[in-house]
Structure formats: C-alpha cells, structure tokens
C-alpha positions in Angstrom: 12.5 -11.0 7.3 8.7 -11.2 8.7 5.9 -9.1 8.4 6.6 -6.8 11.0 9.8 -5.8 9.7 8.5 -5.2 6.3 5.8 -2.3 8.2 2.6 -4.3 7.9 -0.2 -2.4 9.3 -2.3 -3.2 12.4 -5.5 -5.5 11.5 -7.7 -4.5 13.5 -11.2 -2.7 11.9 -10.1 1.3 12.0 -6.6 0.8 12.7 -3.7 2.4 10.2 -0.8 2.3 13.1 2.2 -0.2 12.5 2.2 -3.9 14.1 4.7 -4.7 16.8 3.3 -8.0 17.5 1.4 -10.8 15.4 -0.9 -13.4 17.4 -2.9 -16.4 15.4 -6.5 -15.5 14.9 -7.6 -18.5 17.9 -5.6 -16.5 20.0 -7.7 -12.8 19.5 -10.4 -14.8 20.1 -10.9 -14.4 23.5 -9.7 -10.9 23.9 -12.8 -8.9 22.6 -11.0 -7.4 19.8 -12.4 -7.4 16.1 -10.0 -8.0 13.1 -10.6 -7.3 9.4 -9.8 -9.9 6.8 -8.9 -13.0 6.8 -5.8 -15.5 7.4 -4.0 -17.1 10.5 -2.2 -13.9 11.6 -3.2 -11.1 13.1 -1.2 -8.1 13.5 -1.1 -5.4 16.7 0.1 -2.3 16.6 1.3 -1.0 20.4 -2.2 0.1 21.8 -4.2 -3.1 20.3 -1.3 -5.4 21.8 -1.3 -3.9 25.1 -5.6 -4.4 25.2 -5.0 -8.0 24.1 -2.4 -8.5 26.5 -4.8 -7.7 29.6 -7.6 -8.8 27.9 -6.2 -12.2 27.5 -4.5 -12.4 30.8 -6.5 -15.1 33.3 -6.3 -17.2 29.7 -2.9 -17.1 29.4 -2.2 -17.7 33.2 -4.1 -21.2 32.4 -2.3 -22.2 30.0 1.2 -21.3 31.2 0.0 -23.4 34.5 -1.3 -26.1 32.8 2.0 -26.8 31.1 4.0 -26.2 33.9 
C-alpha cells in the first residue's frame, strides 16, 4: 500500500488537500511550484498536479521524444 492510499497530504507550502499523484523532487523542479520538507517524493493533491502537469509540459514532450 503507498502513500497515497494511506491519505498523505499534499506537500506543497499551504496545502492541507489529499495527494493523488507523487513526482520525485527533480521532477517539481521545473514547474515553479514550492514544496515544504524534505525527501525524494513529492505529493499533489488534484489542483497542484494539474499546475505541474502544464507547467511541466514542453519538458516532458522532450523527453518522451528523446526516448522515442
């Protein structure tokens, strides 16, 4: 069972709302976002996901194409 399932909360500074997605910490980086704490994983409730998610976009598109 991971942390999701178990009802971790969302890291980001100010955020209370349950995660529905984790990312590595390398991976927020580029999105603008600011997470409290520390560790490898960072958790996203709905909202923070979906502003990652388009945030992140042009990045991910790179990648993806440089792998396929």
């Amino acid at each position: 069972m991971g942390q999701i399932e178990k009802g971790v909360a969302c890291s980001i500074s100010g955020c209370k709302n349950p995660a529905v997605k984790s990312v590595s910490r390398s991976q927020l980086a580029g999105s603008g976002l600011s997470a409290g704490g520390d560790g490898r994983r960072v958790y996203l409730c709905h909202e923070h996901a979906k502003a990652w998610k388009k945030g992140t976009k042009k990045d991910r598109d790179a990648e993806r194409a440089r792998w396929g």
